[in-house]
C-alpha positions in Angstrom: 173.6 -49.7 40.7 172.2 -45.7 41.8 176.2 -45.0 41.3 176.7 -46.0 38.0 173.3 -44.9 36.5 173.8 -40.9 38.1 176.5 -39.9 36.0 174.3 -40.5 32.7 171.3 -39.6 34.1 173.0 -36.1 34.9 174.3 -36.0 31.5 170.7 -36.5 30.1 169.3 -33.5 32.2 171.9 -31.3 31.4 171.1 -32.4 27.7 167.6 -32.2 27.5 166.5 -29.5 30.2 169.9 -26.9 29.9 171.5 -27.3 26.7 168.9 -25.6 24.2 168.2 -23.0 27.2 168.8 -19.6 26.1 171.3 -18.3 28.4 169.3 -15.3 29.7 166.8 -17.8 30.9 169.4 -19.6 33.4 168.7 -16.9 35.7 165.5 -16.5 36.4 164.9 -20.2 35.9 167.4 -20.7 38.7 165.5 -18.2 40.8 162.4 -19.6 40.4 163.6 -22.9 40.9 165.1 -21.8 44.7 161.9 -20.4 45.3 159.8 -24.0 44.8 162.7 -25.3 46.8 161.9 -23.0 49.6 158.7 -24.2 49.8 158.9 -27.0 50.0 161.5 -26.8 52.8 159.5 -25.0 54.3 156.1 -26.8 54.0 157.7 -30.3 53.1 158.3 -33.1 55.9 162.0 -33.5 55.5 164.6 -31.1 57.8 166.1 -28.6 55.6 169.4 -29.2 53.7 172.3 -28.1 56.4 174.3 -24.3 55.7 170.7 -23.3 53.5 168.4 -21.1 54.8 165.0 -20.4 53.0 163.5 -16.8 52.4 160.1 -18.1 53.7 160.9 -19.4 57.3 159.9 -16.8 60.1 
């Protein structure tokens, strides 16, 4: 059921959050998107994703 409801879901992010994005937003949204994820890698409970390294780990 997760299968077959992901490919719309995705479909209604991309709609919704990207689409009416300017483009010269993508990149520093992206950057400060990888910067929460850092965080909470790095403060979170959960191991970190493998092959990704965070900027915040000492």
């Amino acid at each position: 059921m997760v299968r077959q409801a992901t490919p719309s879901h995705v479909a209604l992010v991309e709609r919704l959050f990207f689409d009416g994005l300017d483009p010269a937003l993508l990149a520093p949204l992206r950057s400060g998107l990888e910067q929460i994820h850092d965080q909470v890698v790095a403060n979170g409970t959960l191991p970190p994703p493998p092959g990704r390294q965070t900027r915040w780990r000492g």
